[in-house]
C-alpha positions as CSV (number, residue, x, y, z in Angstrom):
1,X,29.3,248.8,146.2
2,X,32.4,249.7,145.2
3,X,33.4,250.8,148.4
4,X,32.7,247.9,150.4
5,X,35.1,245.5,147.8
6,X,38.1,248.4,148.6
7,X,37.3,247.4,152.0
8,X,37.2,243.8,152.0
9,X,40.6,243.5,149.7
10,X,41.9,245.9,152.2
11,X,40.9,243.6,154.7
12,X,42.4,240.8,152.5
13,X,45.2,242.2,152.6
14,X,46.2,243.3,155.8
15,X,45.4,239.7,157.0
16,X,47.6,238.4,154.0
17,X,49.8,240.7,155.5
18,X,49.8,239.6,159.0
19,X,50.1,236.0,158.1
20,X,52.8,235.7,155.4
21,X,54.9,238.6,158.6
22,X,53.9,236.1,161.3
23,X,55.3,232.8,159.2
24,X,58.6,234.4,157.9
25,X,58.9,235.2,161.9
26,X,58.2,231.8,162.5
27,X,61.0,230.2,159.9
28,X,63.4,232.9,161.1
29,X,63.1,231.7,164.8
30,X,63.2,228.2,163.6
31,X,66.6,229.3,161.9
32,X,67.7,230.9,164.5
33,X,67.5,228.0,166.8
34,X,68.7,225.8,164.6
35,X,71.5,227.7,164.6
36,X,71.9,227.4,168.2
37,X,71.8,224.3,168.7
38,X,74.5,223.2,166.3
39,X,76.7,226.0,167.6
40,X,75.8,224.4,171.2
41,X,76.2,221.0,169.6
42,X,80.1,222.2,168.1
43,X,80.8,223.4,171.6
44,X,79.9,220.6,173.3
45,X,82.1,218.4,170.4
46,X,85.0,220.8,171.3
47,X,84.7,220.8,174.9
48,X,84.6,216.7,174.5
49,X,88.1,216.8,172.0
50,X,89.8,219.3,174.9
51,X,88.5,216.7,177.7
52,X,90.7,214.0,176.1
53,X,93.3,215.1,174.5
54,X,93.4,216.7,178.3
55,X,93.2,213.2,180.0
56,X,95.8,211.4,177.4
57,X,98.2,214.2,178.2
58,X,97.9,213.5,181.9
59,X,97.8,210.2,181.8
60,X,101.2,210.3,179.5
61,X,102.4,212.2,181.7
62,X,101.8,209.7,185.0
63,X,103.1,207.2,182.9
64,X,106.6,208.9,182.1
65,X,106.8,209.7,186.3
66,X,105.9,206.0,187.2
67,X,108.7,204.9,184.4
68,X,111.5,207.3,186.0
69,X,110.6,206.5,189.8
70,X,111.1,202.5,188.6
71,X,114.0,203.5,187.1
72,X,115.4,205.6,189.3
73,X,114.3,202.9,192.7
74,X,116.0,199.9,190.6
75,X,118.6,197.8,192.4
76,X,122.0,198.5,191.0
77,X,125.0,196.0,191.4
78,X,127.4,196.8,194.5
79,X,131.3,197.1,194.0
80,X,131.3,194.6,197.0
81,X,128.6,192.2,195.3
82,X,129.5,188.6,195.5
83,X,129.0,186.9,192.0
84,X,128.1,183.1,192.2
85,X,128.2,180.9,189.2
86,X,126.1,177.7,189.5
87,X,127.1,175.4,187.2
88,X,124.9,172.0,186.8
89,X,126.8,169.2,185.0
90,X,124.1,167.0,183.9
91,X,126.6,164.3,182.6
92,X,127.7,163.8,186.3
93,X,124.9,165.5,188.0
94,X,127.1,167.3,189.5
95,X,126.5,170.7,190.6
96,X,129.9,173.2,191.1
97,X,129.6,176.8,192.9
98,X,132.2,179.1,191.8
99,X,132.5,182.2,193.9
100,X,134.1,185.0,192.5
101,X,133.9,189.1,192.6
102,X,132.0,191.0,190.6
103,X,133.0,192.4,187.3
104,X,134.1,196.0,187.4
105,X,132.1,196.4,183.9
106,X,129.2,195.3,186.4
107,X,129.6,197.8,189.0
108,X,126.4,200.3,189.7
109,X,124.9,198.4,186.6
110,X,121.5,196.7,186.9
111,X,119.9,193.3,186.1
112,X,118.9,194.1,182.7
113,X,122.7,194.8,182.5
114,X,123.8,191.6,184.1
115,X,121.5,189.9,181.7
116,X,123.4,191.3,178.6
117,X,126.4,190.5,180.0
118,X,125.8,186.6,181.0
119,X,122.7,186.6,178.4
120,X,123.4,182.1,178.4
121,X,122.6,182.0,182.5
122,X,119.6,182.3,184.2
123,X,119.1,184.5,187.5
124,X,118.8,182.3,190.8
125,X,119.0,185.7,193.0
126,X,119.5,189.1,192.6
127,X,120.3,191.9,194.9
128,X,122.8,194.8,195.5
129,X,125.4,192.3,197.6
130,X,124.7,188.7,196.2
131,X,123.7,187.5,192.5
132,X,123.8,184.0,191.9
133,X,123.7,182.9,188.0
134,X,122.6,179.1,186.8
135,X,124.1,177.0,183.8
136,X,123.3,173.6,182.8
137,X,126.3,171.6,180.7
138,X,126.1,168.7,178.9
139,X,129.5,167.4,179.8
140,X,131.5,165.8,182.9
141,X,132.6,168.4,185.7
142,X,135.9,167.3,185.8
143,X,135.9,167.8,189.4
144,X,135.7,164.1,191.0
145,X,138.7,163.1,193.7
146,X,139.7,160.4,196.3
147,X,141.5,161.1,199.0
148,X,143.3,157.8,199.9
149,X,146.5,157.2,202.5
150,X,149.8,157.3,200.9
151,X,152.4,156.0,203.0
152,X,151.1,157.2,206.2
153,X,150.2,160.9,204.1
154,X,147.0,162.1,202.5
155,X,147.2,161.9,198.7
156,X,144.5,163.5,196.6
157,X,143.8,161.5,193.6
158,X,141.5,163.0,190.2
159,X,139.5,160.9,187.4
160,X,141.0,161.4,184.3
161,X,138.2,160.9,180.9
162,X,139.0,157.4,181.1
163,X,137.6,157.6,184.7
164,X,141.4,156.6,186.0
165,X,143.1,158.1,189.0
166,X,145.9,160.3,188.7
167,X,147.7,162.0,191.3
168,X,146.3,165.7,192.0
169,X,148.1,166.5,195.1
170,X,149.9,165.7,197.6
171,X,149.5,166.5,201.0
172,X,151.5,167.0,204.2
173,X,148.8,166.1,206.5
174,X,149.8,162.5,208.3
175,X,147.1,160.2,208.5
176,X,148.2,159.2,212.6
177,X,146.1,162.3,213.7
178,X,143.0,161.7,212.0
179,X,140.1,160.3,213.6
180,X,139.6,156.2,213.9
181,X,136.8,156.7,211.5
182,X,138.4,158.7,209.0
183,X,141.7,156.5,209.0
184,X,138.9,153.8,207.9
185,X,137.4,156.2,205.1
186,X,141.1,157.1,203.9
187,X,141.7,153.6,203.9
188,X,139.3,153.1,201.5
189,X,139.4,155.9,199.7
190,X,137.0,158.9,200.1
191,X,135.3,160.6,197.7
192,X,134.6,163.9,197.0
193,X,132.6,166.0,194.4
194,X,134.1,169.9,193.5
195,X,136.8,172.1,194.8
196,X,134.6,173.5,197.7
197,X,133.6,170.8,199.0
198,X,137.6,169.2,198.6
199,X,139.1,172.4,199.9
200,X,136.6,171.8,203.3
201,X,137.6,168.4,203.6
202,X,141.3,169.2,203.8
203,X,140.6,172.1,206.6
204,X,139.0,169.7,208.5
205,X,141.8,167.2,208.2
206,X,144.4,169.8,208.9
């Protein structure tokens, strides 16, 4: 009798035994790949953080390469630039171009540059060999003449501010050689608007 219990609590615990070996196994492995994945799961995080800070470098970099081409392409102001200043007179709605060369300060500069420099104007046109720059005034131009015929001579008259004419100039060029038509216009005095447009009118009469 006794005998046959020794057996059966052997048997007891051998299969005791076996099951309590075969579920620490089990937890182990479930430890172990748990273990795995969040190592996998770090890498994978890591890999991710390399990626970008990968991609932000490179794209920082295209960035800073566009900037210096664009910088490098950009127009910059010829010593033989011509430099024309619009000026709109909105009193007399009268607009006066004024051609002159361009500063030396300006030279090999670019438009932000000319912007600094005439920061009250606005840009018409820019390019390496012609800017032309646009103000409005309030006031009167104080460029209004008439040319009229002064004893058989063309004298160039100018409106004072009381809008009275004073002599501006007068001229050698003999009326007896002008056209029939423009001995009528002198006759009655012709009027013109700005020195480029005065200074052409006198060529022509000359």
């Amino acid at each position: 009798m006794k005998k046959s219990w020794i057996m059966v609590l052997g048997i007891a615990i051998i299969v005791i035994g076996v099951i309590a070996g075969v579920s620490i196994y089990n937890k182990n492995r479930e430890v172990l790949e748990k273990n795995n994945i969040i190592e996998n799961e770090v890498n994978e995080i890591s890999e991710e953080i390399i990626d970008e800070c990968t991609e932000e470098w490179e794209e920082l970099q295209e960035q800073a390469r566009i900037e210096l081409e664009a910088s490098s392409k950009e127009e910059k102001i010829s010593p033989n630039c011509l430099l024309i200043l619009k000026r709109n007179y909105k009193q007399c709605n009268h607009i006066i171009n004024e051609y002159v060369d361009i500063p030396q300060s300006l030279v090999n500069k670019t438009k932000e540059d000319l912007l600094e420099e005439y920061s009250s104007w606005e840009i018409h046109k820019y390019s390496s060999t012609e800017i032309i720059l646009y103000r409005e005034f309030e006031s009167d131009c104080g460029q209004h003449f008439v040319l009229r015929n002064d004893n058989g001579k063309i004298t160039i008259y100018k409106f004072n501010e009381n809008n009275e004419e004073v002599v501006y100039q007068k001229t050698e060029i003999s009326v007896d050689y002008l056209t029939e038509t423009d001995k009528i216009e002198i006759e009655n005095g012709i009027r013109v608007n700005g020195m480029e447009e005065l200074n052409q009118l006198i060529e022509d009469f000359e």
